[in-house]
DOFIMI-218960 format. One record per residue: x, y, z of N, C-alpha, C, CB in turn. Coordinates in pm, whole numbers, plus 50000, padded with zeros to 5 digits. Last residue first. Glycine has a CB too. Example, Ala and Ser with C-alpha at 12.3 -4.5 7.8 and 13.67 -1.06 7.14 Angstrom:
512854977550708513674989450714512905000350787514084994050572
513194943150780512304955050780513204967050780511314955350905
REM end
This chain:
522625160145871521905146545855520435148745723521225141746042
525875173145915524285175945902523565164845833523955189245816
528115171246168527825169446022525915167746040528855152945947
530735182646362529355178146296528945176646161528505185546330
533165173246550532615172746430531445173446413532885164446377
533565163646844534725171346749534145175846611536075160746713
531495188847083531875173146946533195177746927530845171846746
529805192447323530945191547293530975182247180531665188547399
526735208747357527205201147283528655199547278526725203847182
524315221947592525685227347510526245209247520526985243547620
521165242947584521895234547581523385229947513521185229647563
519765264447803521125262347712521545245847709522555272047787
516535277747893517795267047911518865266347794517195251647923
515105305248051515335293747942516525284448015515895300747774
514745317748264514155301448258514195296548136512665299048300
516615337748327515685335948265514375331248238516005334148232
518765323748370517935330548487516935337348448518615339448567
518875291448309519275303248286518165308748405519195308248119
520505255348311519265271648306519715278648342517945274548377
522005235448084522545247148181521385255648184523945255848129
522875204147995521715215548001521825222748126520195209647993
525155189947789524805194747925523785202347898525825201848004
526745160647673525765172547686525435176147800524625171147630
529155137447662528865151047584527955162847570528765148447494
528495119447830528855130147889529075140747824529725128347949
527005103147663526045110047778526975127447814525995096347958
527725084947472527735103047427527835114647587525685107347326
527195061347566528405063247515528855082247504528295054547362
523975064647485524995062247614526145067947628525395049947630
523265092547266523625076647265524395073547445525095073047102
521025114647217522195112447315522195098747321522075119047462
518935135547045519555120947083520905118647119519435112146978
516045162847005517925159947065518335141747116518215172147264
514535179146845515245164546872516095166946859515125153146812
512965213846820514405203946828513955190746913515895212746924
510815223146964510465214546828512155205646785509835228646671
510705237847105510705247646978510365234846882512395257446940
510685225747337509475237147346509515239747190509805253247457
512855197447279512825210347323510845217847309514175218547208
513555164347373512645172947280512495186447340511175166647260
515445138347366514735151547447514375156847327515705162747552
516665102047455516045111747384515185126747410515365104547336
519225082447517518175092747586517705103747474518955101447723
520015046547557520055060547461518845071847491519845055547289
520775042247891520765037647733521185053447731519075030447632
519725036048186519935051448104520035048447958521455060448149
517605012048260518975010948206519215028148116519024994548086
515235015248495515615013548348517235022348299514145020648256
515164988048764515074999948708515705004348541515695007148811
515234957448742514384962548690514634978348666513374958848759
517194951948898517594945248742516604955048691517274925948697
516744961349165517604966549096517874962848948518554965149165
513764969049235514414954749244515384959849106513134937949223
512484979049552513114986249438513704970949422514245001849463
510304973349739511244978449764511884972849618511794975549906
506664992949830507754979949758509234983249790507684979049567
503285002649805504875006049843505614989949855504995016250021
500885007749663501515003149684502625007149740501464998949622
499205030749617498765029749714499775016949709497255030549733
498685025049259497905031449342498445026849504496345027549300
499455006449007500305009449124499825018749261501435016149062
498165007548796497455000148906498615001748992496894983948878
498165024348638498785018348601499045006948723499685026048547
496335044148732496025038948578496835033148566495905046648462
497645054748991496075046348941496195038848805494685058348911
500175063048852500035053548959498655045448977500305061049081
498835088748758499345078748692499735068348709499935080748654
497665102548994496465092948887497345083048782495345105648764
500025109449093498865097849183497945093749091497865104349318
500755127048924501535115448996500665103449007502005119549144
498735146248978499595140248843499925122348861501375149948835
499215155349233497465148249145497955138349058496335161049020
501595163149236501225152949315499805148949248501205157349472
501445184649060502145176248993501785163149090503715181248974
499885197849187499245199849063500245183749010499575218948972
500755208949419499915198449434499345195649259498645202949557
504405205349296503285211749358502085201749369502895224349278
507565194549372506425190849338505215198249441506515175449339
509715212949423508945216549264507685206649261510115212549105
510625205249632510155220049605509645223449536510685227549592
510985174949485511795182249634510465195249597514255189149620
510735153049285510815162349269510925177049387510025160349194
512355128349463512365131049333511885147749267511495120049287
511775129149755513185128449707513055132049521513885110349752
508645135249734509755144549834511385139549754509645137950054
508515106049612507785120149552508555133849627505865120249600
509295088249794509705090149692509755103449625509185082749639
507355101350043508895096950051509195098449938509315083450096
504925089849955505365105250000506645103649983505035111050153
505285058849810504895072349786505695085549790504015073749863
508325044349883506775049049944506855056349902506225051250070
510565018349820509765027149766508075027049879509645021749586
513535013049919512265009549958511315023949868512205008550155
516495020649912516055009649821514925008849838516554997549830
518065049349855516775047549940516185032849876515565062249918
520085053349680520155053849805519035049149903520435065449821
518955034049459520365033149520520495039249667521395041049424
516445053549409516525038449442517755034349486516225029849331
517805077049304516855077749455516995063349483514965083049445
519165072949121520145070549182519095073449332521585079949134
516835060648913517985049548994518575057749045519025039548919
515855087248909515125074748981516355064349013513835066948872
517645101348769517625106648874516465094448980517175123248839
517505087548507519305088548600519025094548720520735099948524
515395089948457515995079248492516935080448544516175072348420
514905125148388513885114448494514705096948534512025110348377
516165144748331517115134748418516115123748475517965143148555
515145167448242516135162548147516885149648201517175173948117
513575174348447512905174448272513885161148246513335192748136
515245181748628514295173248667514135163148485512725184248741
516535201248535517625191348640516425180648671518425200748821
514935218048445515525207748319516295200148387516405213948191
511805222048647513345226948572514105217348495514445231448679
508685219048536509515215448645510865223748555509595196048686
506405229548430506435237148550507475230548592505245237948643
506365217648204506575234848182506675241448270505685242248123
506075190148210507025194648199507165210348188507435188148115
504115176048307503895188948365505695192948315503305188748565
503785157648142502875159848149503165172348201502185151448195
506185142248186506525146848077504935157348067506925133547958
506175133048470507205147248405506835152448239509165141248397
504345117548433503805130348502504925135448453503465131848668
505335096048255504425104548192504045112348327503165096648106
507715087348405508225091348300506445104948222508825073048201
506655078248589507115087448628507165096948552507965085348668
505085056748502504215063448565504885077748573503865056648695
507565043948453506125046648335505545053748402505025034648281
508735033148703509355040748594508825048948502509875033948529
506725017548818506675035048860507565042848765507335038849028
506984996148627505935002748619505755016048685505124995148653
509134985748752509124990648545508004994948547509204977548394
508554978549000509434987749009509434998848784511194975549080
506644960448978506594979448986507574986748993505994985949098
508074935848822507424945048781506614961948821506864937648756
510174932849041510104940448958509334945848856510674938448935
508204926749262508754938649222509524943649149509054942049275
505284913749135506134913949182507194930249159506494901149142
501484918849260502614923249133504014921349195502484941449075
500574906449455500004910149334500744906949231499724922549326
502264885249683502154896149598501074896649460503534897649556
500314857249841501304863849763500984876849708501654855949661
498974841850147498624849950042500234854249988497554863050097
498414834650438498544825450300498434831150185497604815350284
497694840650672496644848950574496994838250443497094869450541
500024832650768498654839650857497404834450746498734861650875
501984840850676501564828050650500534828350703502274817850683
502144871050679501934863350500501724849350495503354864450393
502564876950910501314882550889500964869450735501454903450853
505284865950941504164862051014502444864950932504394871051156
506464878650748506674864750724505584861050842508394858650739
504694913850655505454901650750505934889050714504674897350845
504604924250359504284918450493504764910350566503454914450499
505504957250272505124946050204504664938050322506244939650114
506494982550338506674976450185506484963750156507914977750134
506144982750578504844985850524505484985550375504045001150583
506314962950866507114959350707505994973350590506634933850638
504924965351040505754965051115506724956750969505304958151274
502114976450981502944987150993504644980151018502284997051126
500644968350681501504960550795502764967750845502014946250740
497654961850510498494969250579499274964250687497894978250618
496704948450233496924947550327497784960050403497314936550318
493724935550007494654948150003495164948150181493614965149941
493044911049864493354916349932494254925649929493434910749984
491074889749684492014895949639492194903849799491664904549490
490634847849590490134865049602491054872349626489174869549710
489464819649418490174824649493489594837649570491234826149424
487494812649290488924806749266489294808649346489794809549181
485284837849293485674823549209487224817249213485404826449044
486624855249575485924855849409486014839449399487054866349252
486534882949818486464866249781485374869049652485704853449937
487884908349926487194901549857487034886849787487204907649803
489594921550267489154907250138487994906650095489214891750183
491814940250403490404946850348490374925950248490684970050199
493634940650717493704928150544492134936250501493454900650579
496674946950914494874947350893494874944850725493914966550945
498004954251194497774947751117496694946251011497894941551170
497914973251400499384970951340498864964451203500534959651444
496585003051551496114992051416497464984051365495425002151259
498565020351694498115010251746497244996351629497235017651853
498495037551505499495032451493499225018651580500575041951528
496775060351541496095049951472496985037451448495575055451341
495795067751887496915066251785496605058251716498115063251820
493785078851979494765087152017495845084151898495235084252172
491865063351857491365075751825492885084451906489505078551900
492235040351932492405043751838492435058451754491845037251817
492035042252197493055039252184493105045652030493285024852220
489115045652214489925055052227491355054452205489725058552329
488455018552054487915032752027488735041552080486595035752077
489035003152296489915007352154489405016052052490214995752071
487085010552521488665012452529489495014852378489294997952603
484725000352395485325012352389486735020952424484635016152434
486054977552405485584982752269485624997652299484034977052217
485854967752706486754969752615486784973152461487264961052628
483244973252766484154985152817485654982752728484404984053010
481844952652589481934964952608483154975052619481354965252697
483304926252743483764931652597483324946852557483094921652481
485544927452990483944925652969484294935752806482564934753135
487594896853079487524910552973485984914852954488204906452801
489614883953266488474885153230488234898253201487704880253311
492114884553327492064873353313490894873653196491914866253446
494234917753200492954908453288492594896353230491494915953300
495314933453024495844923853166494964920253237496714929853267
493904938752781494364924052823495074921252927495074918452737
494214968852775492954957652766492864946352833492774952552649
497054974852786496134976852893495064969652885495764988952906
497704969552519498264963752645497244964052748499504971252694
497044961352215496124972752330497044964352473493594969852333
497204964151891497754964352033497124972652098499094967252052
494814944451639495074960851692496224957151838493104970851759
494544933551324495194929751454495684946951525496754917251413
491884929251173492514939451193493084931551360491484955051178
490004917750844491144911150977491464924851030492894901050920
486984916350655488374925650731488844916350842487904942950814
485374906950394485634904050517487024915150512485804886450548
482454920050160484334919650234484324913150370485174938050273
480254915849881480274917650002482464915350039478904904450073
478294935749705479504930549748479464928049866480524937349727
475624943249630475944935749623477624930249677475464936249528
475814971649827475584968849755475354952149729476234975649709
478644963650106477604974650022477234969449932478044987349968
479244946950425478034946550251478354961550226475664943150271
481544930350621480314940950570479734934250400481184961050549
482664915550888481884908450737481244921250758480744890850724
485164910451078484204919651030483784915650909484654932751023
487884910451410486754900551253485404909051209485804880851321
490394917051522489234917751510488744916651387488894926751559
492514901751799491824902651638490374907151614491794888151571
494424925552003492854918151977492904913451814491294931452004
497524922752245496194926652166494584920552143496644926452050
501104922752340498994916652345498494926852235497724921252550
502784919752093502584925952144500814920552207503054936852070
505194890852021503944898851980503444907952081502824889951946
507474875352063507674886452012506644897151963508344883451929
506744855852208507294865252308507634879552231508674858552378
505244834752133506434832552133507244846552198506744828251990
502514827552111503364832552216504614828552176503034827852354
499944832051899501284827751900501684831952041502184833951782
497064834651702497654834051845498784824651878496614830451936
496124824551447496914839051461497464844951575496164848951427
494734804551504495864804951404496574815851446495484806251254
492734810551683493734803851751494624801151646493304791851828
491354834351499492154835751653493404827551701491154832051763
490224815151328491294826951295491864829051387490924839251254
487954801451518489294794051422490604803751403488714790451246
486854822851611487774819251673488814806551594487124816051797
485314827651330486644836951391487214831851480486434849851449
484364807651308485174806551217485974822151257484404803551065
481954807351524482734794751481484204799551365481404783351389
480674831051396481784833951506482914820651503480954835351675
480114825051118480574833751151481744829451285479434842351169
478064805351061479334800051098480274813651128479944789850972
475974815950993475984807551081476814807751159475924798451047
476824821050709476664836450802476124822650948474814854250715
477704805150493477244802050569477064810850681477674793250579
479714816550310478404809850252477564805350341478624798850168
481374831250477480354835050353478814831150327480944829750239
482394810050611481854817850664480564827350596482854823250701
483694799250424482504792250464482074798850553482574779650502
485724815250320484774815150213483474805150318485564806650042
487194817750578486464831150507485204825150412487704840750395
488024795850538488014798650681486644807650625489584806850771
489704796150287488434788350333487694789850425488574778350356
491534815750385490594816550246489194805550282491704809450081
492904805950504492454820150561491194819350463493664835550540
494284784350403492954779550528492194795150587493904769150710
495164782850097494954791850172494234785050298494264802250102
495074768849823495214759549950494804770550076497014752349966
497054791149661496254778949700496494769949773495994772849624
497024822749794497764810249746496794799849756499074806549829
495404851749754495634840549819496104830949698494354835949901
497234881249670495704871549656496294861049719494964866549487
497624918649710497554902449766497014897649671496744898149898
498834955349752497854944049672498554928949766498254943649443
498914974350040499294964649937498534955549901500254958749960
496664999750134497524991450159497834983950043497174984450257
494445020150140495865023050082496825013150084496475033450145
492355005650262492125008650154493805011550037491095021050189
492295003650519492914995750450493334995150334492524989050457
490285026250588491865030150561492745019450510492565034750692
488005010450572488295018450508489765025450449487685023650562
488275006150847488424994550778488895000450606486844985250794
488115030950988489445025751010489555011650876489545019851202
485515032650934486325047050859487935037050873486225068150991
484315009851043484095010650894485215021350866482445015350843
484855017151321485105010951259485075009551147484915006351287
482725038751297484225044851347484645034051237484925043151544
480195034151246480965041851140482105043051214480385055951085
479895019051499480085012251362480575018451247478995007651320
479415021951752480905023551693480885018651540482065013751784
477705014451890477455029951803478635032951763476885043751887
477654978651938477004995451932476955004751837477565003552011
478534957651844479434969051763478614979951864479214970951551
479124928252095478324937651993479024956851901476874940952113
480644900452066480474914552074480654924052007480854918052139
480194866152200479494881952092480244891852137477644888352115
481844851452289480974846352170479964857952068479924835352245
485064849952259484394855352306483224850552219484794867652324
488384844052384487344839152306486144841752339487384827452293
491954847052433490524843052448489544845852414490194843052521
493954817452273493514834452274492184835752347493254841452106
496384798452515494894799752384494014811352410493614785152389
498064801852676498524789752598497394792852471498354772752693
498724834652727498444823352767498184809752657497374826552843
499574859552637500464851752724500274836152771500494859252838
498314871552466498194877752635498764870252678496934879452724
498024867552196499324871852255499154877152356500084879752189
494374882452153495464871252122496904881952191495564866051906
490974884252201491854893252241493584874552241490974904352450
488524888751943489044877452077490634885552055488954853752037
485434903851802486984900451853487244891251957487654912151903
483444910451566483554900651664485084902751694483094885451616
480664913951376481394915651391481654913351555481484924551323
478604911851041479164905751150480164910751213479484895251125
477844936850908477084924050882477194916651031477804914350745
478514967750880479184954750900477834950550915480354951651022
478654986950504477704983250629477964972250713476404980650589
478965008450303479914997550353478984999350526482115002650337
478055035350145476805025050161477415010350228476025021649989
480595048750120479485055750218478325042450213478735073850144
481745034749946482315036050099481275041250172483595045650123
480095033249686480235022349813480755022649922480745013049794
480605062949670479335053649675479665043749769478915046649536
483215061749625483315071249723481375068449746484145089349660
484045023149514483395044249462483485045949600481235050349376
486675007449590485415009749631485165019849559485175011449764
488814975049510487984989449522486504994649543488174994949418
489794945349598489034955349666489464971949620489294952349828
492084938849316492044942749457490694948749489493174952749491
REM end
């Protein structure tokens, strides 16, 4: 996926940039041949930027978003020629789109270079036949600047050998994308879900076990039995959301850092999904380890034989029903 250093965000410079205003009702989006960024260019870049948190992609083969893009690339000529191509793909009337604008953007930092899609709603813009593109730029400048919610749509792309990668945002599915937005663009999941779903499991499993001295043993002692039963009630995984239902009061910002770098390193960063029930991990046989150095193993079958009771203290008790022991 498009990453950036906190370098390349500050050195992300547009190249090209261009809108035509789609879903105003009329048979073909309309179409503009320049317009110019002015002094809006770090706005834009900060909003392109925010793409940044969105869901992994890559294009399918065959893609026409992809080609569209890659001869644009190779040919900075063809720029506008190849946004209004995008336009009249991505301009539908069928009654369920809100007016708006696409807006098209080729930056640089460094050697890299990105294209951006951003489908913004602007009602007011577009009730006119005729749009002077100025006053309407700055119109979404302010639009944007009241609500960023107005951005519905928006794709950060790097184009590689073969193919390329995209990180997307789509307020109107944000665990994933549209059936509009996904033929748009022609692109599939990164990672399917169940594989994140076996991968936030891992992620989870090492921040608890990382800050285990600051959480309580209703946390410590329950990381799976307490993820499938968040996933059961809540089948969509986001971040904040998750992180609020799983550790509530106890997650400090010490354990949210936690969290979030283990989610990096396990490339789940900034995804949200919705839970794919084969995948969460099966309680089995559960293994604990005390502060003193006791192993403790609990077979499935056993589960309901143990309990961990805290104290007011902050120790903990743990208590064993058998009929028998015997020493190993």
């Amino acid at each position: 996926m498009p990453v950036l250093t906190q370098q390349e965000r500050d050195a992300l410079t547009v190249e090209h940039f261009i809108f035509h205003v789609v879903h105003h009702g009329g048979a073909e989006p309309l179409l503009f041949e320049s317009t110019p960024i002015g002094d809006f260019e770090r706005f834009f870049v900060g909003r392109i930027i925010d793409t940044l948190s969105g869901n992994r992609f890559v294009f399918t083969d065959g893609s026409e978003t992809h080609a569209a893009l890659r001869a644009a690339q190779d040919d900075p000529t063809q720029f506008v020629e190849t946004s209004k191509a995008l336009a009249r793909r991505f301009h539908r009337n069928d009654g369920r789109f809100q007016r708006g604008i696409l807006i098209v953007t080729a930056l640089r930092t460094g050697e890299r270079r990105f294209h951006s899609l951003i489908k913004y709603d602007h009602e007011r813009m577009v009730a006119f036949d005729v749009v002077d593109a100025g006053a309407a730029l700055r119109d979404v400048v302010n639009g944007l600047t009241e609500s960023r919610k107005a951005l519905q749509k928006s794709a950060l792309i790097e184009l590689a050998e073969g193919g390329g990668q995209l990180v997307v945002v789509d307020r109107s599915k944000p665990t994933g994308i549209t059936d509009f937005f996904r033929d748009f663009l022609q692109v599939e999941r990164l990672h399917g879900e169940g594989e994140m779903t076996a991968t936030l499991a891992k992620a989870l499993v090492r921040t608890v076990q990382e800050h285990a001295d600051a959480l309580p043993v209703g946390i410590t002692a329950r990381v799976r039995p307490r993820l499938v039963e968040i996933a059961q009630e809540r089948p969509d995984f986001e971040p904040d959301v998750f992180f609020a239902d799983f550790f509530g009061a106890h997650g400090s910002e010490a354990v949210r850092a936690g969290f979030d770098a283990n989610l990096a390193r396990l490339g789940l960063d900034g995804e949200s999904f919705t839970f794919e029930p084969t995948a969460l991990p099966a309680v089995g046989q559960r293994r604990f380890r005390t502060r003193e150095g006791v192993s403790i193993v609990v077979p499935e079958q056993a589960s309901d034989t143990v309990a961990f009771e805290e104290q007011e203290d902050g120790s903990t008790v743990v208590r064993i029903r058998t009929g028998h022991v015997t020493e190993r």
